[in-house]
C-alpha positions as CSV (number, residue, x, y, z in Angstrom):
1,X,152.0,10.3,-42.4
2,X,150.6,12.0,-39.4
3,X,147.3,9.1,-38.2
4,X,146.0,11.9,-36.1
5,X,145.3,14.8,-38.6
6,X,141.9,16.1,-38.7
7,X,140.9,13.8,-35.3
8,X,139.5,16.2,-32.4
9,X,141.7,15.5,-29.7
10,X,140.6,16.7,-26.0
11,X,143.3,16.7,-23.1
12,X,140.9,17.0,-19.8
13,X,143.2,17.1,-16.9
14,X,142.2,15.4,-13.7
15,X,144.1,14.8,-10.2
16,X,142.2,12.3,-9.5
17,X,142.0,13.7,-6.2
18,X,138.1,15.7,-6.6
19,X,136.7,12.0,-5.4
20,X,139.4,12.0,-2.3
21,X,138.3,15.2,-1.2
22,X,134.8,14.4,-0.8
23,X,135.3,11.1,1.0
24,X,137.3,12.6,3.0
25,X,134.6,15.4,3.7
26,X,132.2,12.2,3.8
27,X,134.9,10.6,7.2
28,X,135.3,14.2,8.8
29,X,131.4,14.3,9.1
30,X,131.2,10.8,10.4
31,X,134.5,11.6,12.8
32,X,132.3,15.2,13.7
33,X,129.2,13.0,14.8
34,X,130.7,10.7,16.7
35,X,133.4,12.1,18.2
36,X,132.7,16.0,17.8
37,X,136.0,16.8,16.5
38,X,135.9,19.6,13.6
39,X,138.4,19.2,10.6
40,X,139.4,21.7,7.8
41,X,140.3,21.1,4.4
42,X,142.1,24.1,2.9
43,X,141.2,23.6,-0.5
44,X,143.8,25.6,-1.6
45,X,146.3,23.6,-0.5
46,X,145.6,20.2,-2.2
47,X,146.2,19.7,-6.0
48,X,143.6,20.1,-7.9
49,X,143.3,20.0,-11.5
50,X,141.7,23.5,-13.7
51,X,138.0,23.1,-12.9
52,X,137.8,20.3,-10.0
53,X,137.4,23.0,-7.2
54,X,134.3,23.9,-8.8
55,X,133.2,20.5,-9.5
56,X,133.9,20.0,-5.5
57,X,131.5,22.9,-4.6
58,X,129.1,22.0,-7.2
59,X,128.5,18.7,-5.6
60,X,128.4,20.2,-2.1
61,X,125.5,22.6,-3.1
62,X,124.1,25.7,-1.4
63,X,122.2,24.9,2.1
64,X,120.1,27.3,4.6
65,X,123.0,29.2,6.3
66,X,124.9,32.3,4.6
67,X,127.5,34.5,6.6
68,X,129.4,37.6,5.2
69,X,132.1,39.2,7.8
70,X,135.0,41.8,7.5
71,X,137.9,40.0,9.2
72,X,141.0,41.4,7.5
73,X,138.6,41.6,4.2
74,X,135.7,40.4,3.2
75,X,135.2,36.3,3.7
76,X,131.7,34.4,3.1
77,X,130.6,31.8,5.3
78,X,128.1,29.2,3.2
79,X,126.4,26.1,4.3
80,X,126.8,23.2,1.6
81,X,123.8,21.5,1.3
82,X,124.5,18.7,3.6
83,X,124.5,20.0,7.5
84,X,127.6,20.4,9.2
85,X,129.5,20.7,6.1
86,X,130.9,24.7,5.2
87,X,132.6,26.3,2.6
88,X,134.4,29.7,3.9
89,X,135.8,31.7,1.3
90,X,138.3,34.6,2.4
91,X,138.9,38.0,-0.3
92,X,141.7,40.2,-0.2
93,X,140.3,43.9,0.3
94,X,140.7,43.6,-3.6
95,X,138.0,41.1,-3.8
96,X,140.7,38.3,-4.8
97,X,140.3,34.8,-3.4
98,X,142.6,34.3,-1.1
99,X,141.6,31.1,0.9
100,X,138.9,28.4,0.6
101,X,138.6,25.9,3.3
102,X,135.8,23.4,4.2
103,X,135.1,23.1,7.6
104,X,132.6,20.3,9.1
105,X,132.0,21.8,12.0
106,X,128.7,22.5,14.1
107,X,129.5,26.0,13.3
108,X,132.5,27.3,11.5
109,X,135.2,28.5,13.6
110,X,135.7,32.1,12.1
111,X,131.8,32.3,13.3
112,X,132.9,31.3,17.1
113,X,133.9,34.2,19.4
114,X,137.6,34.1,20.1
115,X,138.2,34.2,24.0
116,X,140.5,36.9,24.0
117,X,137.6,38.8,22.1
118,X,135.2,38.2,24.5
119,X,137.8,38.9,27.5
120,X,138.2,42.4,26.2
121,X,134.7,42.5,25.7
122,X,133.7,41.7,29.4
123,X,135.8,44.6,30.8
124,X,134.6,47.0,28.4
125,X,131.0,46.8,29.1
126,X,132.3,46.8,33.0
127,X,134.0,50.1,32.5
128,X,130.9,51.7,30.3
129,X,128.6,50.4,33.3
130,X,130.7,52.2,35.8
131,X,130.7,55.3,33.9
132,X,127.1,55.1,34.1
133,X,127.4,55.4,37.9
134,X,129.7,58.0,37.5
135,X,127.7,61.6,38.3
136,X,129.8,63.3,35.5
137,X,128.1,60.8,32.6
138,X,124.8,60.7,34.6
139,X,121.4,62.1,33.4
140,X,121.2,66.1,34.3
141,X,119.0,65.8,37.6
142,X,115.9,67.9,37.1
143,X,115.1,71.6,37.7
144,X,114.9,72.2,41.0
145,X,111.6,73.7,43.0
146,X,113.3,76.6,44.5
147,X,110.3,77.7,46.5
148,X,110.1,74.4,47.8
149,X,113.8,74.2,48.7
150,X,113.1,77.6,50.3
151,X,110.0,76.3,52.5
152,X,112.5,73.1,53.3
153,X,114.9,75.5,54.8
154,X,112.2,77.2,56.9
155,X,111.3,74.2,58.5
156,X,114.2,72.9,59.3
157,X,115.2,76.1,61.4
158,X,112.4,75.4,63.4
């Protein structure tokens, strides 16, 4: 005789690691403030259980700050609701999740400007400048006064 017939059983599975994660986002903010070293979390690397990532970014919340950028497809940049603390989402061009980290950080790195970015950067707006210099990309220069060109010529054979 089978005891359990007709009982509702639920089977919730749990890692037991949702509470981890946010102590350990709880440290990395302390570490941040005191030291300002950032730290990531790649959420898609730790085990979680079906449902515990959304129970992670559930407790984090929505804060002031929202980013979208087109790096290699389309990734979102959100505050959480407690400063310092980001969630960054990355999409495959399909709109698939592909990545989620958190980052405490003053400002997530995909935001920063990479240095050989802004290398490249610096000589191109160099070159554009000395095209502006350049009489071939200069403004036409204006009509000319031929009478007065012709009186200049007259005085200057005198």
């Amino acid at each position: 005789m089978n005891t359990l017939a007709g009982i509702p059983v639920t089977v919730e599975l749990a890692s037991g690691n949702v509470e981890l994660l946010l102590h350990e986002i709880a440290h990395a903010l302390e570490r941040l403030l005191e030291s300002g070293k950032a730290s990531v979390i790649d959420l898609r690397g730790v085990p979680l259980a079906p449902g515990e990532e959304e129970r992670i970014l559930e407790f984090l919340g929505t804060g002031e700050v929202r980013a979208e950028l087109d790096a290699g497809g389309p990734s979102s940049v959100n505050e959480s609701r407690f400063a310092g603390v980001w969630v960054v989402t990355h999409h495959d061009p399909s709109g698939e999740i592909i990545g989620r980290l958190i980052e405490i950080a003053f400002v997530p790195d995909i935001m920063r400007s990479q240095l050989v970015e802004m290398r490249e950067s610096r000589e191109r707006i160099a070159r554009e400048l000395a095209l502006m210099r350049s009489p071939a990309v200069s403004a036409p220069a204006p009509a000319r006064n031929t009478d007065a060109e012709a009186a200049a010529k007259v005085l200057e054979k005198r």
